[in-house]
PDB file with SEQRES, HELIX, SHEET and CRYST1 records, atoms N, CA, C and O in Angstrom:
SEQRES   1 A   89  UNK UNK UNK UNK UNK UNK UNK UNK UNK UNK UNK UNK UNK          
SEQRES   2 A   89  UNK UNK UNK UNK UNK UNK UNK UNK UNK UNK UNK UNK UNK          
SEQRES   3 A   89  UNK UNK UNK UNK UNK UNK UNK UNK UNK UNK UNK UNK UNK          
SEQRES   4 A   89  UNK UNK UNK UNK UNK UNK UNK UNK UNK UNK UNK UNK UNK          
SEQRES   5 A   89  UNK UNK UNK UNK UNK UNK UNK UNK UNK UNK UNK UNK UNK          
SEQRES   6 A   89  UNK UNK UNK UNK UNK UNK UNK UNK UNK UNK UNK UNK UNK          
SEQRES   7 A   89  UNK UNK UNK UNK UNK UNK UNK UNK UNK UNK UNK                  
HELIX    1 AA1 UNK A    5  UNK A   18  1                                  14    
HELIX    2 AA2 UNK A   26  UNK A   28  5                                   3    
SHEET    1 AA1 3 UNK A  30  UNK A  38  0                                        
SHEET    2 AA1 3 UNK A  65  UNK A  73 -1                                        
SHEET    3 AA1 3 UNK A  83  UNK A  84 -1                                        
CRYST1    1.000    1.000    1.000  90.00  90.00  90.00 P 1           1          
ATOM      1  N   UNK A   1     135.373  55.379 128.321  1.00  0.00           N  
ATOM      2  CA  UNK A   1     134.791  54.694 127.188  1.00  0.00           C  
ATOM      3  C   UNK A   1     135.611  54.996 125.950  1.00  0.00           C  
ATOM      4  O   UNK A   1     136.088  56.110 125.732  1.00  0.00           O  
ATOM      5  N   UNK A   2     135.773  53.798 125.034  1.00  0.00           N  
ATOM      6  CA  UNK A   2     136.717  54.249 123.822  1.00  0.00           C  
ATOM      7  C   UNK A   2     135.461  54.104 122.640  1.00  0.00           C  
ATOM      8  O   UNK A   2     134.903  53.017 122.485  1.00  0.00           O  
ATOM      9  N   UNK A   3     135.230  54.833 122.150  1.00  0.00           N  
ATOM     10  CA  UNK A   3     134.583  55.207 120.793  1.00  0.00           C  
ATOM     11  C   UNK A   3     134.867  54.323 119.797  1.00  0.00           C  
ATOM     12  O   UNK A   3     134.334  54.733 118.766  1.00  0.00           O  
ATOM     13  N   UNK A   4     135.747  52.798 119.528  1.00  0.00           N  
ATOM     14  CA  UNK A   4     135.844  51.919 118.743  1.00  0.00           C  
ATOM     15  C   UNK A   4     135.304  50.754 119.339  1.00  0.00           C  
ATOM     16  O   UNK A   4     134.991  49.831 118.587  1.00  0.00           O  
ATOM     17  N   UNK A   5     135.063  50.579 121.153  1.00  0.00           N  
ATOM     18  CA  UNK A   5     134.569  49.584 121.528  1.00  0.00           C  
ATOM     19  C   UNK A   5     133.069  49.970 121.893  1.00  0.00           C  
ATOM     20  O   UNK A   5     132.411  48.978 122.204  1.00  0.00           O  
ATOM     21  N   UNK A   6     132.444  51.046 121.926  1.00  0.00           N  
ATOM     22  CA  UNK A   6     130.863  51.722 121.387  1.00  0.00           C  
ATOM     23  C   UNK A   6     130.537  51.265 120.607  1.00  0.00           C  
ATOM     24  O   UNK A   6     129.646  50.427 120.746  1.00  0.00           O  
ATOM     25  N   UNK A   7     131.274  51.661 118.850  1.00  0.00           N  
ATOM     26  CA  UNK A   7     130.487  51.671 118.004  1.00  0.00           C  
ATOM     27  C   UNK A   7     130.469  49.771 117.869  1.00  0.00           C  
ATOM     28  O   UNK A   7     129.469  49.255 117.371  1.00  0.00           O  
ATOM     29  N   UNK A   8     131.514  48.968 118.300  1.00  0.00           N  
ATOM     30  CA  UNK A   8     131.130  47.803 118.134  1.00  0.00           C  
ATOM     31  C   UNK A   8     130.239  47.314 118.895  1.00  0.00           C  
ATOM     32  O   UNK A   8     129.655  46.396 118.319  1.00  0.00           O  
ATOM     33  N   UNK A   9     129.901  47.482 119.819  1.00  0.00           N  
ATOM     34  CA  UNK A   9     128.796  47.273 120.582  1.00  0.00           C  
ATOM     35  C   UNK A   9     127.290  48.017 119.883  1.00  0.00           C  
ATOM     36  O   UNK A   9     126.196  47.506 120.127  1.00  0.00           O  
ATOM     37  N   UNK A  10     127.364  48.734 119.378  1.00  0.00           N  
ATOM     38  CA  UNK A  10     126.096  48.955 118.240  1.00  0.00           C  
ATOM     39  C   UNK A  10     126.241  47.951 117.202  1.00  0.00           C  
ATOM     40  O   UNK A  10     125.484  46.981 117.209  1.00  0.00           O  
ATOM     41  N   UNK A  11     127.166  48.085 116.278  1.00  0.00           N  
ATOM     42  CA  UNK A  11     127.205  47.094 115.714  1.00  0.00           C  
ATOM     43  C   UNK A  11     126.728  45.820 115.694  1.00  0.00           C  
ATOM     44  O   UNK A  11     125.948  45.411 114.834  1.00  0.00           O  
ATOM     45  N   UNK A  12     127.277  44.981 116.859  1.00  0.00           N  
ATOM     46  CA  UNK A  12     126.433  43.927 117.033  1.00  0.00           C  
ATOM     47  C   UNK A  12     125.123  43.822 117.396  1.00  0.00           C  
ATOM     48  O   UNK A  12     124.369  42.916 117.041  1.00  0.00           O  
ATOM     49  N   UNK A  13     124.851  44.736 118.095  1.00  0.00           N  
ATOM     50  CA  UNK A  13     123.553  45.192 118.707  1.00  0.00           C  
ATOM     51  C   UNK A  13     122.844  45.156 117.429  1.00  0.00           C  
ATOM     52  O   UNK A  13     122.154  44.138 117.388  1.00  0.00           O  
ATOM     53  N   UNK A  14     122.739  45.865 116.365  1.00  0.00           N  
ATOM     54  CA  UNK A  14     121.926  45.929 114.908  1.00  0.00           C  
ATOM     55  C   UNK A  14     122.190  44.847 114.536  1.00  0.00           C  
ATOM     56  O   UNK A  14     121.238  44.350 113.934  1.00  0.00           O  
ATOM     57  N   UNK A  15     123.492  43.884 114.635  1.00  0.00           N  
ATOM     58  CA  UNK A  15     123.582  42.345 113.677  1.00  0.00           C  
ATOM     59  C   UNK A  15     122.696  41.705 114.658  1.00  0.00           C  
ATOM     60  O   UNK A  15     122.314  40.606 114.256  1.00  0.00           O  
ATOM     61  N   UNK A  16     122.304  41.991 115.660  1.00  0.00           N  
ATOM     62  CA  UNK A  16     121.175  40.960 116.334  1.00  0.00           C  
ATOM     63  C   UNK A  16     119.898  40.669 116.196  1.00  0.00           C  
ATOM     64  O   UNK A  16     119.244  39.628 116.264  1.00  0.00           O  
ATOM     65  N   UNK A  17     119.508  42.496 115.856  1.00  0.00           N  
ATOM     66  CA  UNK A  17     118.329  43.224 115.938  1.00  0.00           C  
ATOM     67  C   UNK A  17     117.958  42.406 114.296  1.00  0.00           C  
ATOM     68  O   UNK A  17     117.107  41.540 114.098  1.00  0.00           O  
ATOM     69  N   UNK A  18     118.772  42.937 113.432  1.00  0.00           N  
ATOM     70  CA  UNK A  18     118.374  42.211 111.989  1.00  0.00           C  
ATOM     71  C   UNK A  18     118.079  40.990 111.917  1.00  0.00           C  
ATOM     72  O   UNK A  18     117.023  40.631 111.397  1.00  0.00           O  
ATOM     73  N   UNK A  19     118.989  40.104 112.445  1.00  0.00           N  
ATOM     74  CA  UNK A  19     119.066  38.560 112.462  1.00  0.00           C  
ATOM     75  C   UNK A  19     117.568  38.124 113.275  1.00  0.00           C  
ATOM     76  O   UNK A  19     117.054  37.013 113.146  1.00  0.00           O  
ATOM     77  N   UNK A  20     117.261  38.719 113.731  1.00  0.00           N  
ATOM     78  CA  UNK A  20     115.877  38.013 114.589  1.00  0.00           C  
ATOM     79  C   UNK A  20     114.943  39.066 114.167  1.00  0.00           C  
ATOM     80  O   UNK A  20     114.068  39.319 114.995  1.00  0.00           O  
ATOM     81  N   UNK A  21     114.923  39.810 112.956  1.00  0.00           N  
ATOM     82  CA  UNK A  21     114.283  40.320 112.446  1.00  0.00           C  
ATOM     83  C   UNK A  21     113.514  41.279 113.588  1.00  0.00           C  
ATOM     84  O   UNK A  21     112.325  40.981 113.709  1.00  0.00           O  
ATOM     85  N   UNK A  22     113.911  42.229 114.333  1.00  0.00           N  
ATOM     86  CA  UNK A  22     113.033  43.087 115.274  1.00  0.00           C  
ATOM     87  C   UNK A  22     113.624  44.335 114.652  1.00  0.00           C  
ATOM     88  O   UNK A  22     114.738  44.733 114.314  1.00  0.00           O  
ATOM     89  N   UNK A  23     112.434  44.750 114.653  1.00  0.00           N  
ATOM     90  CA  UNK A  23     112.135  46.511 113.865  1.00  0.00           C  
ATOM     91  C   UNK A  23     112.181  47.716 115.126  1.00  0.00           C  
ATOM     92  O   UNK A  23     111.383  48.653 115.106  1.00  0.00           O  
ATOM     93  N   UNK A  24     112.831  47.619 115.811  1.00  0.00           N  
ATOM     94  CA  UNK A  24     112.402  48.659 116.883  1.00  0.00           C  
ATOM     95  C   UNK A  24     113.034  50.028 116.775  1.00  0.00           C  
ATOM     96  O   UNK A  24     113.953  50.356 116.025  1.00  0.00           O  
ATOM     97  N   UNK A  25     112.338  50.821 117.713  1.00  0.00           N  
ATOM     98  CA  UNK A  25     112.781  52.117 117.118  1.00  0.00           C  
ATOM     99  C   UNK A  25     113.863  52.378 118.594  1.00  0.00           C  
ATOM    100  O   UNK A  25     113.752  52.170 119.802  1.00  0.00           O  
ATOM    101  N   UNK A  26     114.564  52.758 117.982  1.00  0.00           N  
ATOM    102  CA  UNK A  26     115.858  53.562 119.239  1.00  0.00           C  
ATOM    103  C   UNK A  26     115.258  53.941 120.212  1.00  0.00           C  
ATOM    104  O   UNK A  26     115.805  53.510 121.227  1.00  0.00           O  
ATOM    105  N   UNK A  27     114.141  54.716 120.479  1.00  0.00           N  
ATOM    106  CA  UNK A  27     113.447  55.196 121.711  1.00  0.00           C  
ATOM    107  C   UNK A  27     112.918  54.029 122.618  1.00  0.00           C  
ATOM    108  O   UNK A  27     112.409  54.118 123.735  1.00  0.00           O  
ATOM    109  N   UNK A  28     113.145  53.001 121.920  1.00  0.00           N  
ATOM    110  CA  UNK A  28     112.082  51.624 122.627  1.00  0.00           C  
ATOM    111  C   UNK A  28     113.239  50.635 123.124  1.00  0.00           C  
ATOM    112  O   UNK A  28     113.118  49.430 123.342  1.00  0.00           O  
ATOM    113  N   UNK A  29     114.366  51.407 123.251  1.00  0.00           N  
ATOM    114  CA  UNK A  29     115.891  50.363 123.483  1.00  0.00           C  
ATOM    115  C   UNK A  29     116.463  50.924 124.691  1.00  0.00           C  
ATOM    116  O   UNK A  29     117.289  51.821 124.525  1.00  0.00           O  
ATOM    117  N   UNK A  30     116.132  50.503 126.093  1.00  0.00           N  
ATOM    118  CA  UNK A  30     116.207  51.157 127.264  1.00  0.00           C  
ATOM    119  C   UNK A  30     117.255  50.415 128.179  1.00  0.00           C  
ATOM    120  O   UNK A  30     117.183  49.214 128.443  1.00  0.00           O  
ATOM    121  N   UNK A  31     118.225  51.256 128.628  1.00  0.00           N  
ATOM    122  CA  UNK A  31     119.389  50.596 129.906  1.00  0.00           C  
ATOM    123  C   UNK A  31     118.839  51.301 130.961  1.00  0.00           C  
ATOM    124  O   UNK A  31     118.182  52.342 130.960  1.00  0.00           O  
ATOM    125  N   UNK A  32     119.157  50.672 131.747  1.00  0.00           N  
ATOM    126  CA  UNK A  32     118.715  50.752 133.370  1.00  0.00           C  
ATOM    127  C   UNK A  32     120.009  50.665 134.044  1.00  0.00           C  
ATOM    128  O   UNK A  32     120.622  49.688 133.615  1.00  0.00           O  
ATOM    129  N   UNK A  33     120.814  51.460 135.141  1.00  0.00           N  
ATOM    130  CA  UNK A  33     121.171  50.683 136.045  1.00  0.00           C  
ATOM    131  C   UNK A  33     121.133  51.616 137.719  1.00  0.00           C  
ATOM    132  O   UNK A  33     120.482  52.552 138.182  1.00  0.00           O  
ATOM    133  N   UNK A  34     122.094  50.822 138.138  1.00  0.00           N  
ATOM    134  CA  UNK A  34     121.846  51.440 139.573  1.00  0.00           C  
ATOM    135  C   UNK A  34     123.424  51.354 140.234  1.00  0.00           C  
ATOM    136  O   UNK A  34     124.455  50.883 139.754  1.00  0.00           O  
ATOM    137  N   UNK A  35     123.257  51.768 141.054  1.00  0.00           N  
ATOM    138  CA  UNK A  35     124.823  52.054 142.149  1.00  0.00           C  
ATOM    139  C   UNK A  35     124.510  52.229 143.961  1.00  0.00           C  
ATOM    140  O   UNK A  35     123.420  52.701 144.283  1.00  0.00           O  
ATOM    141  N   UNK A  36     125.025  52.022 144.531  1.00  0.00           N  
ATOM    142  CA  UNK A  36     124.639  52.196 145.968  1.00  0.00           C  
ATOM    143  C   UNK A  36     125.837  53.097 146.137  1.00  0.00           C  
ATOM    144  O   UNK A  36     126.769  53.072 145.333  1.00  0.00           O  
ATOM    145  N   UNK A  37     125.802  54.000 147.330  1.00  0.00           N  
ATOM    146  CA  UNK A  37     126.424  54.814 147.939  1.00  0.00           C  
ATOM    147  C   UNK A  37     126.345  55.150 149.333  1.00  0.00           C  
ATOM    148  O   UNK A  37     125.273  55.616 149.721  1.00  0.00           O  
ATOM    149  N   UNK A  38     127.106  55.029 150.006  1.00  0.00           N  
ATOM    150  CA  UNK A  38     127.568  54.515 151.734  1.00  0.00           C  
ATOM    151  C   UNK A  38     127.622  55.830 151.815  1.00  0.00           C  
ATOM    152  O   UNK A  38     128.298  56.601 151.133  1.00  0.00           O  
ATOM    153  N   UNK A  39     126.536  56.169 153.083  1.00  0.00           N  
ATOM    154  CA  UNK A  39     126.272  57.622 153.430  1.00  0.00           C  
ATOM    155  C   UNK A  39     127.334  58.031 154.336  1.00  0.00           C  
ATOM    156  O   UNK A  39     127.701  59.201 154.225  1.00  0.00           O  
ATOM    157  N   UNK A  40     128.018  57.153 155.389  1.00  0.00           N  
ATOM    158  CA  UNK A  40     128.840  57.571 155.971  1.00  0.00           C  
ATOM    159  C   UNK A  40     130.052  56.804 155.739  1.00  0.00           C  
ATOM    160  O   UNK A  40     130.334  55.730 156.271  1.00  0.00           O  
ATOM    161  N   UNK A  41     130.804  57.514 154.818  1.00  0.00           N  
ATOM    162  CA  UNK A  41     132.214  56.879 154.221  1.00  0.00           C  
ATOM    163  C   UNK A  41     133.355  58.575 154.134  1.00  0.00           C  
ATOM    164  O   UNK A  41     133.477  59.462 153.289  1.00  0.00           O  
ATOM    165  N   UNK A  42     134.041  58.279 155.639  1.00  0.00           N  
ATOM    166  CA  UNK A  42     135.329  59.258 155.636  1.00  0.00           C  
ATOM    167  C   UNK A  42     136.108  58.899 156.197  1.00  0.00           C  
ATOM    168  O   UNK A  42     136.281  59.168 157.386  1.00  0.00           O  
ATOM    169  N   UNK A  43     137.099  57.895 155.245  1.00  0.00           N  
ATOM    170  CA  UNK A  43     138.393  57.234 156.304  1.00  0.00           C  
ATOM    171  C   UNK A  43     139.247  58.395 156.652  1.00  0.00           C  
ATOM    172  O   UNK A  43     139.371  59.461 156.049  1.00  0.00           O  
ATOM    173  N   UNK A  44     139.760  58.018 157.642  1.00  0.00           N  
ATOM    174  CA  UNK A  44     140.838  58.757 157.538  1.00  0.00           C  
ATOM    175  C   UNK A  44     142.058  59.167 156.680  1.00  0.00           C  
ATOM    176  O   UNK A  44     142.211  58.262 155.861  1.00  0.00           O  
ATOM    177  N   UNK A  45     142.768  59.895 156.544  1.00  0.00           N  
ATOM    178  CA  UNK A  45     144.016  60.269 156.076  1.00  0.00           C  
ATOM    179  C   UNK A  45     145.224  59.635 156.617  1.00  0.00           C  
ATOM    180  O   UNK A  45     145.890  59.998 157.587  1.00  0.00           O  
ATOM    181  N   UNK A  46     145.462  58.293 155.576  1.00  0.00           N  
ATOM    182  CA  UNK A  46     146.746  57.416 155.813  1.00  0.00           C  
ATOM    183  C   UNK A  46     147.661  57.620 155.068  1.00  0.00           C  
ATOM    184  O   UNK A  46     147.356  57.499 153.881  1.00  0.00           O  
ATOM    185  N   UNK A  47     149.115  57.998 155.359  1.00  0.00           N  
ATOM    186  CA  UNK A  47     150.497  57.761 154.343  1.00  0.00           C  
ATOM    187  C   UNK A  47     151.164  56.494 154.788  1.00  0.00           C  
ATOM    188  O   UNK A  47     151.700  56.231 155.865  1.00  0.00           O  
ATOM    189  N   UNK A  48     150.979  55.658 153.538  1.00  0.00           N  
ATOM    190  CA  UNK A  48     151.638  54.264 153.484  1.00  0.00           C  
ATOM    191  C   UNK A  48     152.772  54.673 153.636  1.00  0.00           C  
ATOM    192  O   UNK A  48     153.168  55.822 153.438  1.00  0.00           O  
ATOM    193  N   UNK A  49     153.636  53.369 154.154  1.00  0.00           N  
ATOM    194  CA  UNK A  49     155.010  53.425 153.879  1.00  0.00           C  
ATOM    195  C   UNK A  49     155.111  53.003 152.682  1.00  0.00           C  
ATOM    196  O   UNK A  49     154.268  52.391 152.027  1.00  0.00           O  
ATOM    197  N   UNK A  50     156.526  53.447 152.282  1.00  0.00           N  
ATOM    198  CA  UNK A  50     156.659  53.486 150.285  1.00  0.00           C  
ATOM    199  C   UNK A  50     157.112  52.141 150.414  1.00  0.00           C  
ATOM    200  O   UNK A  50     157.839  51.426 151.103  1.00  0.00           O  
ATOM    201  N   UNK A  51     156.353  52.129 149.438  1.00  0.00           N  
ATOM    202  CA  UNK A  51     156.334  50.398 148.873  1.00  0.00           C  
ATOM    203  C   UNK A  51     155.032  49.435 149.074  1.00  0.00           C  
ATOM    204  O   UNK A  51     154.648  48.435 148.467  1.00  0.00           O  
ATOM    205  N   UNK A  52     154.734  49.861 149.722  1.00  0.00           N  
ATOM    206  CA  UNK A  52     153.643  49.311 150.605  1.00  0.00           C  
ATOM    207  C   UNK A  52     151.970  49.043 149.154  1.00  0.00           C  
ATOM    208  O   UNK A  52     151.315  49.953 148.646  1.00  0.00           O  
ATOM    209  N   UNK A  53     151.824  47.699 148.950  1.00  0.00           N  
ATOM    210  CA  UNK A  53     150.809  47.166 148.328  1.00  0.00           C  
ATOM    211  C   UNK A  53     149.056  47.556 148.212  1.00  0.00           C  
ATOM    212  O   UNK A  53     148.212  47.814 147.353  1.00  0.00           O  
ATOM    213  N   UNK A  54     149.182  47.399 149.694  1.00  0.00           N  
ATOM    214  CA  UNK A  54     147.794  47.317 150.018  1.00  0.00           C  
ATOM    215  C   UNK A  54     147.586  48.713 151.525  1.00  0.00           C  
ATOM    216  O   UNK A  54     148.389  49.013 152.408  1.00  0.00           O  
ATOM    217  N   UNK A  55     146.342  49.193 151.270  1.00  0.00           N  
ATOM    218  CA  UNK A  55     146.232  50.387 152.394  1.00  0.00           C  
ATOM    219  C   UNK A  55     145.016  50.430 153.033  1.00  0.00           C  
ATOM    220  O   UNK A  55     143.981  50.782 152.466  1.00  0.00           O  
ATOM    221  N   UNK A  56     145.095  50.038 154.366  1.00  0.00           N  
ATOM    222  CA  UNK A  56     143.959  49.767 155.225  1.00  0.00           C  
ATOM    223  C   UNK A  56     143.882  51.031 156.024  1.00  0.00           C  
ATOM    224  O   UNK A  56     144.637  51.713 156.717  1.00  0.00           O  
ATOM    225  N   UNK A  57     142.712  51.044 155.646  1.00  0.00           N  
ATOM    226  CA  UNK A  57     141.682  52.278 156.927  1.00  0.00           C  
ATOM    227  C   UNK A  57     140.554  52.056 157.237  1.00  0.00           C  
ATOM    228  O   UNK A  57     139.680  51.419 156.649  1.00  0.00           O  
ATOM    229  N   UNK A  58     140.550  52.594 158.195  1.00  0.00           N  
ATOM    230  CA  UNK A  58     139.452  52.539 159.385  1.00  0.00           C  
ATOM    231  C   UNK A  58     137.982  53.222 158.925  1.00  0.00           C  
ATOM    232  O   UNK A  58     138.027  54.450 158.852  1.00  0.00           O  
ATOM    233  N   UNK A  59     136.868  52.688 158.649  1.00  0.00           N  
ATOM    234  CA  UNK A  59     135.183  53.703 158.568  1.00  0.00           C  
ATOM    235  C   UNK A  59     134.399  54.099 159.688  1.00  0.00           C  
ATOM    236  O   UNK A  59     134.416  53.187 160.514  1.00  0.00           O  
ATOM    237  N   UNK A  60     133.788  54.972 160.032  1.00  0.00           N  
ATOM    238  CA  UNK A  60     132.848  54.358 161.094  1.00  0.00           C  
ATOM    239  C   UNK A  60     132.157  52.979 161.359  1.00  0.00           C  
ATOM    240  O   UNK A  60     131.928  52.675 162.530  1.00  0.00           O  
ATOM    241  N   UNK A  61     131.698  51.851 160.024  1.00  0.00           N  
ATOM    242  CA  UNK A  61     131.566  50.796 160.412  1.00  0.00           C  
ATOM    243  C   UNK A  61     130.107  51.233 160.334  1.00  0.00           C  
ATOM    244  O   UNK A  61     129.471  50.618 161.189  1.00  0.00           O  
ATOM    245  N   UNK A  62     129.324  52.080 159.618  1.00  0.00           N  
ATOM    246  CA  UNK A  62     127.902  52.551 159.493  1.00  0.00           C  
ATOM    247  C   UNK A  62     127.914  51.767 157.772  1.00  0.00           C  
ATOM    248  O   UNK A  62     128.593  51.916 156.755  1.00  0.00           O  
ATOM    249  N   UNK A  63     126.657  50.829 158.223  1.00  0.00           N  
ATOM    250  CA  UNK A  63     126.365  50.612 156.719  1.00  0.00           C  
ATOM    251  C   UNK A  63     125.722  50.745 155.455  1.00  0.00           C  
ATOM    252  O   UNK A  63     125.634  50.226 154.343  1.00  0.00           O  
ATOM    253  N   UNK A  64     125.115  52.151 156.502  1.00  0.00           N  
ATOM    254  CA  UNK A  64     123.730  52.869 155.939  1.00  0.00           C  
ATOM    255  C   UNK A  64     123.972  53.145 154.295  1.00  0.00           C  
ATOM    256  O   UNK A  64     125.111  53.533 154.035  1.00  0.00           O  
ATOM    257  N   UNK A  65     123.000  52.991 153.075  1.00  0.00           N  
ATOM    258  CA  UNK A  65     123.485  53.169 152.252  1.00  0.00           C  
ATOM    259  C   UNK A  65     122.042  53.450 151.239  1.00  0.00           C  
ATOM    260  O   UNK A  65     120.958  52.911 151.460  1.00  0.00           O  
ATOM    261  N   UNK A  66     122.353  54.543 149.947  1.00  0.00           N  
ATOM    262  CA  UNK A  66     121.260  54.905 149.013  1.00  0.00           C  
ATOM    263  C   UNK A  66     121.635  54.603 148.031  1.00  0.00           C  
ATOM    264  O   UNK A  66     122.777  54.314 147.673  1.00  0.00           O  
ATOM    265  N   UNK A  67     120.184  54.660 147.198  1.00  0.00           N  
ATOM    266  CA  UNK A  67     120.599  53.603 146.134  1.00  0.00           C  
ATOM    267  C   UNK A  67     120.329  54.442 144.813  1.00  0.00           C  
ATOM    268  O   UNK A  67     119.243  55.012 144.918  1.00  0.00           O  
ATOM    269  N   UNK A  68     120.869  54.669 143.775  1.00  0.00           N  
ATOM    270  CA  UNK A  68     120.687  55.866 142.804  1.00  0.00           C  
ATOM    271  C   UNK A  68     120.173  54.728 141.529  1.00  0.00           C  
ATOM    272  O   UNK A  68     120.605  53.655 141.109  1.00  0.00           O  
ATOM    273  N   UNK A  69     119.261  55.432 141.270  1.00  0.00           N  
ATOM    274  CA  UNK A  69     118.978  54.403 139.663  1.00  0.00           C  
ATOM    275  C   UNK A  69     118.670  55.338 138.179  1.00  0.00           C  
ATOM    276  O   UNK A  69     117.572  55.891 138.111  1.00  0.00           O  
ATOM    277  N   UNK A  70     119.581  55.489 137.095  1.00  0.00           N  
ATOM    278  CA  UNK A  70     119.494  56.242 136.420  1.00  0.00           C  
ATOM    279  C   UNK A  70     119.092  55.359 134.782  1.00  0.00           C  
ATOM    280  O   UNK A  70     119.475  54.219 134.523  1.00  0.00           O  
ATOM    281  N   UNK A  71     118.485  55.991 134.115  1.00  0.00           N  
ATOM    282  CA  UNK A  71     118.046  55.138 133.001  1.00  0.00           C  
ATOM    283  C   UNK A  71     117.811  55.918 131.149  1.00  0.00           C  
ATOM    284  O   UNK A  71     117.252  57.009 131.041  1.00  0.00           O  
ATOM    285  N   UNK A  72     118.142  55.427 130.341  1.00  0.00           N  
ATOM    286  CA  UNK A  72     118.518  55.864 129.203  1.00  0.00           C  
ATOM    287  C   UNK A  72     117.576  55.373 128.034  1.00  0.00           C  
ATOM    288  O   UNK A  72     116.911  54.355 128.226  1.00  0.00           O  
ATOM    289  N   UNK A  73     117.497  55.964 126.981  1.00  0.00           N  
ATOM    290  CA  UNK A  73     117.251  54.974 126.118  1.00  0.00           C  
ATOM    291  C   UNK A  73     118.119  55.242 124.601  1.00  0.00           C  
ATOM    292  O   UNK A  73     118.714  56.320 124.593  1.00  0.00           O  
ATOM    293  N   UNK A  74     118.224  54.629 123.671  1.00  0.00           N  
ATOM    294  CA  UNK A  74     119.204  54.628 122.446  1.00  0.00           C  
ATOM    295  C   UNK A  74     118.817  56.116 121.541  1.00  0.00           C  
ATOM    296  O   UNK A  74     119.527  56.409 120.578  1.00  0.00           O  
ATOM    297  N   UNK A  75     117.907  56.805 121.851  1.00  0.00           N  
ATOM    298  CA  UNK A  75     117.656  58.062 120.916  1.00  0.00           C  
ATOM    299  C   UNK A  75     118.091  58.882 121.944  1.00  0.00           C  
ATOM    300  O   UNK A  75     117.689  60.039 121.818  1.00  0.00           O  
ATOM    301  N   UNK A  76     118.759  58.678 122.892  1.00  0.00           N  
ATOM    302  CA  UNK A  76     119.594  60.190 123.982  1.00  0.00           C  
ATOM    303  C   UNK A  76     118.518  60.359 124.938  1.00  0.00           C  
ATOM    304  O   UNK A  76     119.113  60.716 125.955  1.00  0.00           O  
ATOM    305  N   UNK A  77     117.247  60.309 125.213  1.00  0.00           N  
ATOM    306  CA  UNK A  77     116.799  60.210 125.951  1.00  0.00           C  
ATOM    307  C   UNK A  77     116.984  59.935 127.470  1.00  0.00           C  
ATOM    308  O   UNK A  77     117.752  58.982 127.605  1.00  0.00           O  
ATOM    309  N   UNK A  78     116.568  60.417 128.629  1.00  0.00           N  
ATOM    310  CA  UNK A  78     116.556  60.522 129.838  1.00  0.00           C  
ATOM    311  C   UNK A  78     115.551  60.615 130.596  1.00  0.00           C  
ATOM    312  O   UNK A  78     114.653  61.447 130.465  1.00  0.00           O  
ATOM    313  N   UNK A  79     115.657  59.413 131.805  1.00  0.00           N  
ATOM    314  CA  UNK A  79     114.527  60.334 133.075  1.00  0.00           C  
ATOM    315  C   UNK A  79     115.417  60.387 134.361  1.00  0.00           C  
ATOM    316  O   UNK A  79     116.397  59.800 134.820  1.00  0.00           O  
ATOM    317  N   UNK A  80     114.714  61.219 134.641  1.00  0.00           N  
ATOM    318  CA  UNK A  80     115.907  62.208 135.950  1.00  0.00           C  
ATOM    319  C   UNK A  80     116.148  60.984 136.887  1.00  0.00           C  
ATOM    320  O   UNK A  80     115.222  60.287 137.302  1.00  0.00           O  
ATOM    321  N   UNK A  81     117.643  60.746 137.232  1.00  0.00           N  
ATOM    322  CA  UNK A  81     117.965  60.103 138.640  1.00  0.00           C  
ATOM    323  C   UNK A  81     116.920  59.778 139.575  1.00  0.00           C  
ATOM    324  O   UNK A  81     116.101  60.654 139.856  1.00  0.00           O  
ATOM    325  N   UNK A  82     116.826  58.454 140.178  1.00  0.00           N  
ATOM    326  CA  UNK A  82     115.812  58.346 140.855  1.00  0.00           C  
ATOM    327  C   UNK A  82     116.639  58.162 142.356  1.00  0.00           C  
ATOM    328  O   UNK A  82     117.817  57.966 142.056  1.00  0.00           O  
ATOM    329  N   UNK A  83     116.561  58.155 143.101  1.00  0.00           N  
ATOM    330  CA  UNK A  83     117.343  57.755 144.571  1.00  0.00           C  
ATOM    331  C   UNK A  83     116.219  57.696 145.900  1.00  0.00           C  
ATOM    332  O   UNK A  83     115.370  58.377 146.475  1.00  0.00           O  
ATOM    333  N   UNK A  84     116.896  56.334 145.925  1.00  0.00           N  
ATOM    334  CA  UNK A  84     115.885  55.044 147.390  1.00  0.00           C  
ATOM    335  C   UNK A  84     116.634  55.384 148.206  1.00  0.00           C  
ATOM    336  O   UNK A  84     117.843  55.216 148.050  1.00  0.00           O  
ATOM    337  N   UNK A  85     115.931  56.162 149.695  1.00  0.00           N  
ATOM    338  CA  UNK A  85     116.414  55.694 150.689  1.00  0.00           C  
ATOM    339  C   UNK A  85     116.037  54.931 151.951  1.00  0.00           C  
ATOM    340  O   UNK A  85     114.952  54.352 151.973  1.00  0.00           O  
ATOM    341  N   UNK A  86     116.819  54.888 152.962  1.00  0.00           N  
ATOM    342  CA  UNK A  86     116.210  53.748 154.026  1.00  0.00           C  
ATOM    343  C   UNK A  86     115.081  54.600 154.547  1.00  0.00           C  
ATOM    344  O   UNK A  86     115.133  55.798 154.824  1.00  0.00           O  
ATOM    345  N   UNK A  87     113.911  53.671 154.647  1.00  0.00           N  
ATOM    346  CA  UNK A  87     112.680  54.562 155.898  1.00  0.00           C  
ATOM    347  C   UNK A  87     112.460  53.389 156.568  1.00  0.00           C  
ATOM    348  O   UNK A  87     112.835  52.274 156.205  1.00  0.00           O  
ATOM    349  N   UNK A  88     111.953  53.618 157.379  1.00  0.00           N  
ATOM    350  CA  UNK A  88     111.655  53.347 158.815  1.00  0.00           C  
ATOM    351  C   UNK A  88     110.374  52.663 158.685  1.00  0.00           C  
ATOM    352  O   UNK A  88     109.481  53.228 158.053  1.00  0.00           O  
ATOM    353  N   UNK A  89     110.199  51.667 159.136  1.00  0.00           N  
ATOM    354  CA  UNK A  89     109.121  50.300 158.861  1.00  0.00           C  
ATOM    355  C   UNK A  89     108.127  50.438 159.848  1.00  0.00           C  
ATOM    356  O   UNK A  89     107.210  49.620 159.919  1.00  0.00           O  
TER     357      UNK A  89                                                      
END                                                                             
């Protein structure tokens, strides 16, 4: 993250907030997101030949995967990592 493309992103963020006249308080300004993560991911150990573009390896081919969801709000605020996994139906 570069600290000149932040603060412009506040920036506009407040030229919005003003322009449509909303008073909110920083604690009430919440990001959400999420990421998945492939439980079984250990390719092997490949040395390309030099020069070589692109580098293919092999996974087990397991697509099992958890899902992490972490969430913020504009006064520094936090609630702890949440993480979904597969259960059994």
């Amino acid at each position: 993250m570069e600290k000149a493309k932040v603060n412009k992103y506040f920036a506009v963020l407040k030229a919005v907030l003003d322009e449509c006249n909303l008073h909110v308080k920083p604690s009430s300004i919440r990001n959400m997101d999420e990421t998945g993560l492939q439980l079984d991911h250990r390719p092997p150990k490949v040395i390309p030949p030099t020069g070589s573009k692109y580098l293919h390896s092999r996974t087990s081919g397991n697509r099992e995967m958890i899902t992490v969801i972490g969430a913020v709000n504009a006064a520094g605020g936090a609630v702890s990592p949440h993480v979904i996994v597969k259960e059994k139906t």
